[in-house]
DRENZA-97995 format. One record per residue (C-alpha): residue in three letters; x, y negated, z; residue number from 0. Coordinates in Angstrom, 1 decimal, decimal comma, always signed. Layout:
<nodes>
<node><aa>ALA</aa><x>X</x><y>Y</y><z>Z</z><i>NUM</i></node>
...
</nodes>
This chain:
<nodes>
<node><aa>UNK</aa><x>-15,8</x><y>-14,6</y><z>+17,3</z><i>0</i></node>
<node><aa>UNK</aa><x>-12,8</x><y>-14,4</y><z>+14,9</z><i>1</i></node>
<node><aa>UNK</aa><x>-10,7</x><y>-11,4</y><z>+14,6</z><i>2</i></node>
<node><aa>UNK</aa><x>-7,1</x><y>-12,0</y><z>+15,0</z><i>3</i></node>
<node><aa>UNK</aa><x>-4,7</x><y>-9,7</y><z>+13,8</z><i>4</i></node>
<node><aa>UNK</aa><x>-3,9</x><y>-7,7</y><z>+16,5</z><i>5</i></node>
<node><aa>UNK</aa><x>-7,4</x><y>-6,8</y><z>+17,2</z><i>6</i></node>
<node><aa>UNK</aa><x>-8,0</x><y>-5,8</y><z>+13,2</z><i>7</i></node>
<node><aa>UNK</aa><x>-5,1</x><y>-3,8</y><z>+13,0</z><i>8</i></node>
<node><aa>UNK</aa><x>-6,3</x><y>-2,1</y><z>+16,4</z><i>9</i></node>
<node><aa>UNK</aa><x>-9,2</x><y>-1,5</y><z>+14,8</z><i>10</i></node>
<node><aa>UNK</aa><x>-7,7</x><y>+0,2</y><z>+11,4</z><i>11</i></node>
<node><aa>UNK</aa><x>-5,3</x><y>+2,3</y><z>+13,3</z><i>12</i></node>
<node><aa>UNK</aa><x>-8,0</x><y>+3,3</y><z>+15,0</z><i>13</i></node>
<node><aa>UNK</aa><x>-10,2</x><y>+4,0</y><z>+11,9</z><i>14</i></node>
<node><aa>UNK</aa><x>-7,0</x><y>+5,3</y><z>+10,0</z><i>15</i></node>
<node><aa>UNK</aa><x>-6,0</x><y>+8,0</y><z>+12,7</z><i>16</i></node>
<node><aa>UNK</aa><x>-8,4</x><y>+11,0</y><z>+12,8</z><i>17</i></node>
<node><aa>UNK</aa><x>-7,3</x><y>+11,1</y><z>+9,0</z><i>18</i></node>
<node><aa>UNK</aa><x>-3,7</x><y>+11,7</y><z>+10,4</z><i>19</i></node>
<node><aa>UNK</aa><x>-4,4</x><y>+14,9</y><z>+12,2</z><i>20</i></node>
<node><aa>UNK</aa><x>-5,7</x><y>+16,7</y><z>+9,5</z><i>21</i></node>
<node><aa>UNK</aa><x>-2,8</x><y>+19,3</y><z>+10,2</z><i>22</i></node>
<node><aa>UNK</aa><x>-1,1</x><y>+17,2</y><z>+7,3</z><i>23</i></node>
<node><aa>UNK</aa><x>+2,8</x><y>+17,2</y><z>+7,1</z><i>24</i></node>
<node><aa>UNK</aa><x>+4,8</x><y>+14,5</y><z>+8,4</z><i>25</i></node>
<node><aa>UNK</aa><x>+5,7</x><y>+14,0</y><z>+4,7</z><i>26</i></node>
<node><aa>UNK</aa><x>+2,6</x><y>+14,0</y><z>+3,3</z><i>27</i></node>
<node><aa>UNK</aa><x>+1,3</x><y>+11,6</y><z>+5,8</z><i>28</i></node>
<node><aa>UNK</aa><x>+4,3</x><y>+9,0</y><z>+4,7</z><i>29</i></node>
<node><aa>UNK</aa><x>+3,2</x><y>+9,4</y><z>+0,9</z><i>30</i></node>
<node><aa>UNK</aa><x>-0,6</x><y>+8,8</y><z>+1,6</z><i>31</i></node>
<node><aa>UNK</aa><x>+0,1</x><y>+5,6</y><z>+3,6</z><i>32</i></node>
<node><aa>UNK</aa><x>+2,7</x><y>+4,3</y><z>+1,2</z><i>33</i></node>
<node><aa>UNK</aa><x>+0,8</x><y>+5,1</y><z>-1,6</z><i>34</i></node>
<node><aa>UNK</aa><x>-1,8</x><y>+3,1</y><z>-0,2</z><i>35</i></node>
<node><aa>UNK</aa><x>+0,5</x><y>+0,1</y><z>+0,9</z><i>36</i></node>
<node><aa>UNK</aa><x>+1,3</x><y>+0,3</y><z>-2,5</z><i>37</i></node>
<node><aa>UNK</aa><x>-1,7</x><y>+0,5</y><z>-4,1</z><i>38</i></node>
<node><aa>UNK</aa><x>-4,2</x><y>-1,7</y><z>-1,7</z><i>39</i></node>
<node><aa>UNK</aa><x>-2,0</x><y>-4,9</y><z>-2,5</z><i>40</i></node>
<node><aa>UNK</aa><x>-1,9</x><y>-4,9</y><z>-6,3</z><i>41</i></node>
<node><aa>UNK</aa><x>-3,3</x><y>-8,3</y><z>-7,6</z><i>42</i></node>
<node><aa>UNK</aa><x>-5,4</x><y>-6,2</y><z>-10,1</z><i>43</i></node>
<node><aa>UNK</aa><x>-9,5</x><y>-5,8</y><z>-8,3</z><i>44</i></node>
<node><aa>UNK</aa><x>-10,3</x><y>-2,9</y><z>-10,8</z><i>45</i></node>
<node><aa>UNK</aa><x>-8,1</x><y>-0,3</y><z>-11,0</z><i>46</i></node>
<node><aa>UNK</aa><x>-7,3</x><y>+0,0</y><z>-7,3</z><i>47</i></node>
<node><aa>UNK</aa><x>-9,5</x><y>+2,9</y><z>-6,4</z><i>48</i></node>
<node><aa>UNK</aa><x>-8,7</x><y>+5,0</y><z>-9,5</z><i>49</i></node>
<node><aa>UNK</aa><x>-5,1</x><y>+4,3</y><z>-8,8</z><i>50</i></node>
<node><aa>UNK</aa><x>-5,4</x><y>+6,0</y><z>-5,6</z><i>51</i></node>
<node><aa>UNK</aa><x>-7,2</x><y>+9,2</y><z>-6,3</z><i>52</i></node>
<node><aa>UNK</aa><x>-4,9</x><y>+9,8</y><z>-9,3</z><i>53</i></node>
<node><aa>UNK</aa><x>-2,0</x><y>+9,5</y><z>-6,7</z><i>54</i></node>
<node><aa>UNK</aa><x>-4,1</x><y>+11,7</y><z>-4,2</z><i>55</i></node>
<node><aa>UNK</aa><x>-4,9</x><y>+14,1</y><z>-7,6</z><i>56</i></node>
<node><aa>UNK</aa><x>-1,2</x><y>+14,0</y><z>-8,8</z><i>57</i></node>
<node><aa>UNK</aa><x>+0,6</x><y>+14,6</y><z>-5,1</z><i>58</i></node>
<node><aa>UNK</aa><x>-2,5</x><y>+16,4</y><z>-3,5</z><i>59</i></node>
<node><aa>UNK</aa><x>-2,7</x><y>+14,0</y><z>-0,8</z><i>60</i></node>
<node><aa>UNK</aa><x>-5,4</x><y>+13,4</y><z>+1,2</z><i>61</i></node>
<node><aa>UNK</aa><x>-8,3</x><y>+11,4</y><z>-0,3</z><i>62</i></node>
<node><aa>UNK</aa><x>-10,4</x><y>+10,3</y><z>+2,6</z><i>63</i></node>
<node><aa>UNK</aa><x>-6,7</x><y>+8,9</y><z>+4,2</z><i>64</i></node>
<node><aa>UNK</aa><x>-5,5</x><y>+6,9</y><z>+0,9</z><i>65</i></node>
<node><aa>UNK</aa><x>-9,0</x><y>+5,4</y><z>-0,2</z><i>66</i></node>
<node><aa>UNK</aa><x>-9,7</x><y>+4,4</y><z>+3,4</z><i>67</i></node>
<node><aa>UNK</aa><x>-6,5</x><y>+2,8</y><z>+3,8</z><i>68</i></node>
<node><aa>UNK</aa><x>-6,6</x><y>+1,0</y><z>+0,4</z><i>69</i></node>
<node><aa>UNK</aa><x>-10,0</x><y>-0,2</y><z>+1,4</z><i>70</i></node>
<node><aa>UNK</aa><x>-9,0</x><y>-1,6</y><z>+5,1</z><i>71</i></node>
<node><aa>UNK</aa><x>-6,4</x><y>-2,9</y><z>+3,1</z><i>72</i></node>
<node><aa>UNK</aa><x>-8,8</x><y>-5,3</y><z>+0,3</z><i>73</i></node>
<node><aa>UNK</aa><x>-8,7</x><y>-8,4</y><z>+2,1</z><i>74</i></node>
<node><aa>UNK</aa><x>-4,7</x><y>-8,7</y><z>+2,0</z><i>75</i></node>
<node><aa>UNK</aa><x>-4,9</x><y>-7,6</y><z>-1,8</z><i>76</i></node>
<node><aa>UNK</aa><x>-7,3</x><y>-10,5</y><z>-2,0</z><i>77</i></node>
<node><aa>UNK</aa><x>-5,3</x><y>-13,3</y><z>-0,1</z><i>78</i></node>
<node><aa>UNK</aa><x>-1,7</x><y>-11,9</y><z>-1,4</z><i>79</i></node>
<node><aa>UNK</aa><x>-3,3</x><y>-12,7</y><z>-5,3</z><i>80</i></node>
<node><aa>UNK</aa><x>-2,6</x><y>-16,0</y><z>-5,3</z><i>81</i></node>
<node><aa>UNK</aa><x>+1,3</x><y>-15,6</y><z>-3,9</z><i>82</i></node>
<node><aa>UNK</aa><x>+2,1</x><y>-12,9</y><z>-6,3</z><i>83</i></node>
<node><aa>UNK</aa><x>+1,1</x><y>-15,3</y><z>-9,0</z><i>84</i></node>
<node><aa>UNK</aa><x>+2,7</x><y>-18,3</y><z>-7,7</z><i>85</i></node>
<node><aa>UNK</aa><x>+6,0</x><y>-16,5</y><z>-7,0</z><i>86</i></node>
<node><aa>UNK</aa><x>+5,6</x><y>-14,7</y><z>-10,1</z><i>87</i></node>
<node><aa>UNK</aa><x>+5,7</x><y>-17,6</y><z>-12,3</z><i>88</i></node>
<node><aa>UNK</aa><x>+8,7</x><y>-18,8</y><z>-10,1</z><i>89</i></node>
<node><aa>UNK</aa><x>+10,9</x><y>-15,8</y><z>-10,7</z><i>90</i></node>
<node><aa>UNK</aa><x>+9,8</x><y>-14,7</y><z>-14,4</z><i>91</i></node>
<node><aa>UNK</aa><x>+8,7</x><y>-18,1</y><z>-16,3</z><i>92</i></node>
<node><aa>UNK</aa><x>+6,7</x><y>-17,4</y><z>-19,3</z><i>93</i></node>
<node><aa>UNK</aa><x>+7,1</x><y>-18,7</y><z>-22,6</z><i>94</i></node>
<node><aa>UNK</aa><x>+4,7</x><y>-20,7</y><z>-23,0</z><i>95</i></node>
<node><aa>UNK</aa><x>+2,6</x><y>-20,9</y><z>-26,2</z><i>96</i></node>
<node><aa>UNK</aa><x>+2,7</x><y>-24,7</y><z>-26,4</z><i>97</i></node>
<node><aa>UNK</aa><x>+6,1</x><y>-24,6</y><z>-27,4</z><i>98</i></node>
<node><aa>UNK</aa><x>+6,1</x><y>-24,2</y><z>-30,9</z><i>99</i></node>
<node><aa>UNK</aa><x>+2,6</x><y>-26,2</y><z>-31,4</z><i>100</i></node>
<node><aa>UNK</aa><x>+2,7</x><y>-29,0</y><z>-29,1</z><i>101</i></node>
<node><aa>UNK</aa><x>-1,0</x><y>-30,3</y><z>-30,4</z><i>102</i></node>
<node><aa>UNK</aa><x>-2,9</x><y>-27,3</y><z>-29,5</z><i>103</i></node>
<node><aa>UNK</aa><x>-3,5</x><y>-26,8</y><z>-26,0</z><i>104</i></node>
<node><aa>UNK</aa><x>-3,8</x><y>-23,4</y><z>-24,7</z><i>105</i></node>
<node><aa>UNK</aa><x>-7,0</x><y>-21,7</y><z>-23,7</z><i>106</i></node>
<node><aa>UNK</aa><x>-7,5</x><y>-20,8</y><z>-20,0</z><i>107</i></node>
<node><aa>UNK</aa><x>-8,2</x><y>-16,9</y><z>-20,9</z><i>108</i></node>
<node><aa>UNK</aa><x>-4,6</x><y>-17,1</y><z>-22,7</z><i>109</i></node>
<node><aa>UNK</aa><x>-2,8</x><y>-18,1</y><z>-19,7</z><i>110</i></node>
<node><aa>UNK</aa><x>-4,5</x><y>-15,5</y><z>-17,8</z><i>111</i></node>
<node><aa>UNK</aa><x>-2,6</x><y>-12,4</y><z>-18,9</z><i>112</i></node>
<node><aa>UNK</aa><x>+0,0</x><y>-14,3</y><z>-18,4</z><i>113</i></node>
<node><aa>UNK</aa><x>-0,4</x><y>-15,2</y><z>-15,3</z><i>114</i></node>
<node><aa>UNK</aa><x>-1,5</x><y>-11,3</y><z>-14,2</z><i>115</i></node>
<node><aa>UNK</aa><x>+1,6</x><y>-10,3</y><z>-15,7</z><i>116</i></node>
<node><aa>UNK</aa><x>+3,4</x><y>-12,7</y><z>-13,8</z><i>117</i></node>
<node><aa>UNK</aa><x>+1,6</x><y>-11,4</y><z>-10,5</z><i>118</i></node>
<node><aa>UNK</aa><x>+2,5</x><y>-7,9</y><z>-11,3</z><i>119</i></node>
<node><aa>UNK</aa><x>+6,4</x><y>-8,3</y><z>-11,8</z><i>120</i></node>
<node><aa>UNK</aa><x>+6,5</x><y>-10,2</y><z>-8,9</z><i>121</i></node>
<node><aa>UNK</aa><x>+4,0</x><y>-7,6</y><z>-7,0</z><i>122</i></node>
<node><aa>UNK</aa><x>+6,3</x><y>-4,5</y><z>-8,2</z><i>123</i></node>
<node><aa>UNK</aa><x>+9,8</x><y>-6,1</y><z>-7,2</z><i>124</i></node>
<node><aa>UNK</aa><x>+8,0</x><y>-7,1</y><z>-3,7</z><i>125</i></node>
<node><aa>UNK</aa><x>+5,8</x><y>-4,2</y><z>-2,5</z><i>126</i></node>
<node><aa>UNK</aa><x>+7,9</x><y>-1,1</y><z>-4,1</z><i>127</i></node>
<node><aa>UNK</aa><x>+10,6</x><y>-1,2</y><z>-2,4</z><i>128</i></node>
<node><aa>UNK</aa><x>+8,9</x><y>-2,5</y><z>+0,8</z><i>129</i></node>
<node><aa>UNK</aa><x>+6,4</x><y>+1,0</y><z>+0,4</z><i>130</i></node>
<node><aa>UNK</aa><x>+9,2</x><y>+3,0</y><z>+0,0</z><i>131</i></node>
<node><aa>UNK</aa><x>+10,7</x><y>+1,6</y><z>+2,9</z><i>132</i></node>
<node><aa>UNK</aa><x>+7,4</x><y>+2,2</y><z>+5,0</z><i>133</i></node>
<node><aa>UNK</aa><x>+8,1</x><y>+6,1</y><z>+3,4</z><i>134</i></node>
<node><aa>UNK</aa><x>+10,9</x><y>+6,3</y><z>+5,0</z><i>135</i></node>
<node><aa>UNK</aa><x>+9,8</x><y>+4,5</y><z>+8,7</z><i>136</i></node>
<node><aa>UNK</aa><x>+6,8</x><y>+6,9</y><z>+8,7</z><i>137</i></node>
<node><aa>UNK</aa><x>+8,4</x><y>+10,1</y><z>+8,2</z><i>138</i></node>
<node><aa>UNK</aa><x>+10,9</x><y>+9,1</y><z>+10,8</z><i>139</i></node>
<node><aa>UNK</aa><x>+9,1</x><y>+8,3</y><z>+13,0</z><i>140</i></node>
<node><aa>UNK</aa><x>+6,4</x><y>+10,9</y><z>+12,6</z><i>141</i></node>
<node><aa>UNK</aa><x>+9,4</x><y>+13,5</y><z>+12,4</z><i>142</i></node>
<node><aa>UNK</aa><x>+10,4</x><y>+12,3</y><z>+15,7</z><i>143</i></node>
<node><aa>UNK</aa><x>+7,4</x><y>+12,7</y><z>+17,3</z><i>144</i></node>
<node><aa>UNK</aa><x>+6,8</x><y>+16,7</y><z>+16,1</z><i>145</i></node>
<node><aa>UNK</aa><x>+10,8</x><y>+17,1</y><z>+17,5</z><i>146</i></node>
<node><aa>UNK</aa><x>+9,3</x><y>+15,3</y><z>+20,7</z><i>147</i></node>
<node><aa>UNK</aa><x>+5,7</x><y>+17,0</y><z>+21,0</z><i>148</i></node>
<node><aa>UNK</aa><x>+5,5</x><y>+20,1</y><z>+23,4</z><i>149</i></node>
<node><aa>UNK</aa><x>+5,6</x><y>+23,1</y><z>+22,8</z><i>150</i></node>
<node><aa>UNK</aa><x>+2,0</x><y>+24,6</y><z>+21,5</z><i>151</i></node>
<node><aa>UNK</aa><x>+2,4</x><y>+28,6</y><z>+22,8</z><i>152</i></node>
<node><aa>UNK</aa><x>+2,4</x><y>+29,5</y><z>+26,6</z><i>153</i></node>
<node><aa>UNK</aa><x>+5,6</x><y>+28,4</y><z>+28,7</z><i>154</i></node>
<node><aa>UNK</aa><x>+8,0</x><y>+31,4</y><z>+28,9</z><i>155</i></node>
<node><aa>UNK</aa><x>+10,5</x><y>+31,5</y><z>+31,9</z><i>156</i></node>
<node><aa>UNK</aa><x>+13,2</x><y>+33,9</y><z>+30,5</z><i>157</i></node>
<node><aa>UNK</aa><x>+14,7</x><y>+34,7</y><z>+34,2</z><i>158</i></node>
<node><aa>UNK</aa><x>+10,4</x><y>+36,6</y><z>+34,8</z><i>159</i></node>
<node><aa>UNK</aa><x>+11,3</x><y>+39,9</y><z>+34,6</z><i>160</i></node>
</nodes>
């Protein structure tokens, strides 16, 4: 049966949202889940992880919440690879090696730190300002929904004498 978006994003919010009432702060929930926008689409595989619990270490964010999220979030780091690259080498062209020897080919592992350079720059000028964006969306709207929530103490009628 394939899995369409709606129905796998269903299925992370509803993985993702006992992490979210861990009497966290509206704020610190917008930094978790940005933080792991931010770091679950990275075209590096390595690092990813011990990006996020330095973040979680760093801001004292919540662990379980950032790792889960960066994990649920593994198959878009996977399939945005190739874009970052592509788009990458569109907006920052390397210089290429071959320039100044035009016999000598270059080596596959050569180009490859150039092309994850390439994937980086165009990662960071993508998904930083889009994850700080999605900072800013969650503690609204998280913000409005503790204005909007009822109160938690026993109704009071101030005309009960």
């Amino acid at each position: 049966m394939p899995v369409t978006v709606k129905k796998w994003t269903r299925r992370w919010w509803q993985k993702i949202k006992p992490f979210l009432s861990e009497r966290m702060s509206p704020h610190q929930q917008a930094l978790a889940l940005s933080f792991a926008l931010l770091w679950g689409t990275i075209p590096l595989l390595g690092p990813v992880s011990l990006l996020g619990l330095m973040s979680c270490w760093f801001l004292r964010l919540s662990v379980p919440l950032v790792l889960g999220a960066i994990w649920m979030l593994t198959p878009l780091q996977v399939a945005l690879a190739l874009p970052f690259r592509q788009l990458g080498a569109w907006w920052f062209p390397a210089s290429r090696p071959d320039l100044f020897q035009p016999q000598a080919e270059p080596l596959w592992w050569e180009m490859a730190g150039t092309w994850q350079m390439q994937a980086l720059e165009a990662w960071a000028a993508i998904m930083i300002p889009l994850a700080s964006g999605f900072y800013f969306w969650w503690l609204r709207r998280a913000s409005r929904a503790v204005l909007h929530a009822p109160a938690l103490g026993p109704e009071i009628d101030p005309t009960d004498d």
